[in-house]
C-alpha positions as MATLAB code, in Angstrom:
seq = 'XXXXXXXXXXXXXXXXXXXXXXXXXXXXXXXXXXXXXXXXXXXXXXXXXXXXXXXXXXXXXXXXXXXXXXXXXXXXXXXXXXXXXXXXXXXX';
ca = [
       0.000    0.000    0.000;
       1.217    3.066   -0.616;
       1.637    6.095    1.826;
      -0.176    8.962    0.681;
       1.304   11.760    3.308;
       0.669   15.174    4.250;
       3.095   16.974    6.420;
       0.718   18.690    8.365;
      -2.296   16.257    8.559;
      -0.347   12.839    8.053;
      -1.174    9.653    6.575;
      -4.415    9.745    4.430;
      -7.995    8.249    5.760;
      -7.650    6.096    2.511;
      -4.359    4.821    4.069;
      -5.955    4.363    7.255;
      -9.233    2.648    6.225;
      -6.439    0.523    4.366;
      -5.041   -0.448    7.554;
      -8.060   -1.301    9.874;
      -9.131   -3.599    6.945;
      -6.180   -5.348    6.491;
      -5.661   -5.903   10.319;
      -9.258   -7.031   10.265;
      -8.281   -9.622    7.514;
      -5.714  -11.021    9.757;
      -2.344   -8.932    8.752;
      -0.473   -8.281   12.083;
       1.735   -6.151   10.523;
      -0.756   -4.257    9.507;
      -1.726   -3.409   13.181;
       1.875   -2.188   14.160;
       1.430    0.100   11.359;
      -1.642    1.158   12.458;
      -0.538    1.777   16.310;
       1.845    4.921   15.766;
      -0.793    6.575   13.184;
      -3.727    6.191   16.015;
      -1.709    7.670   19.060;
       0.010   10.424   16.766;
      -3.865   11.477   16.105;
      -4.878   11.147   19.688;
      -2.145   13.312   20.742;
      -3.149   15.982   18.103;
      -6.320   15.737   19.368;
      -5.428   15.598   23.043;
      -2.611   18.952   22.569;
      -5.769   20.887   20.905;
      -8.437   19.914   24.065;
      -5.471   21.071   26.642;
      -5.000   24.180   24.546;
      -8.601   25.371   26.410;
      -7.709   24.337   29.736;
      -7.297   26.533   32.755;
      -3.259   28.291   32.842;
      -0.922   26.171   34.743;
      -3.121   22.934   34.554;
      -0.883   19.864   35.098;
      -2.116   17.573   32.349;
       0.091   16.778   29.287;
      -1.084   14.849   26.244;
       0.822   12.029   26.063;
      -0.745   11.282   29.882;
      -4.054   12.084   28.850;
      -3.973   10.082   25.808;
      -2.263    7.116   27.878;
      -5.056    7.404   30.432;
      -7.373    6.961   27.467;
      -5.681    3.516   26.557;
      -5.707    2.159   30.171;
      -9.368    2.957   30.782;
      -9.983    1.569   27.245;
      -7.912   -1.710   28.213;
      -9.939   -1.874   31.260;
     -13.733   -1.681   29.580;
     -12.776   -4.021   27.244;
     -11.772   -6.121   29.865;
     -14.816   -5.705   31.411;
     -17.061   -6.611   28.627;
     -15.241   -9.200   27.823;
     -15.816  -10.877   31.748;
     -19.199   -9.639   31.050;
     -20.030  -11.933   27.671;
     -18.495  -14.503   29.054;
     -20.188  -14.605   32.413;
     -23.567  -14.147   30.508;
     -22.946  -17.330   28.263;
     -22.337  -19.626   30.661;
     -25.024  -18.300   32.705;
     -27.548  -17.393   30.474;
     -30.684  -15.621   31.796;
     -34.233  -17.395   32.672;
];
């Protein structure tokens, strides 16, 4: 696949859309790709909430963004203790 990049916004959603569907297909490498492309974005995106943050606040984005991915971690988790309780006990 080719990268189609733009300095300032970064790989293309075309590349991107590439990416989820060939991880979905099975290509691990695929996902390691993937990895750097989603946190780059969620530290853009985490820099630009900050920016309208009280002065002197203590958060950074890289710690916001990383307390994203544990919570995430942690629901999924969570569900995932959830669907399996629920099939071996099944309601009624």
């Amino acid at each position: 696949m080719a990268a189609i990049q733009n300095e300032v916004t970064g790989p293309s959603s075309r590349d991107v859309t590439g990416l989820l569907r060939a991880w979905g297909n099975g290509d691990r490498g695929a996902l390691e790709r993937l990895t750097p492309i989603v946190y780059e974005e969620l530290r853009r995106l985490a820099r630009r909430y900050l920016r309208g943050e009280r002065a002197g606040h203590s958060l950074q984005a890289t710690a916001l963004v990383n307390e994203a991915d544990v919570r995430l971690v942690d629901y999924k988790r969570m569900n995932g203790r959830i669907a399996r309780t629920s099939l071996r006990f099944p309601p009624g």
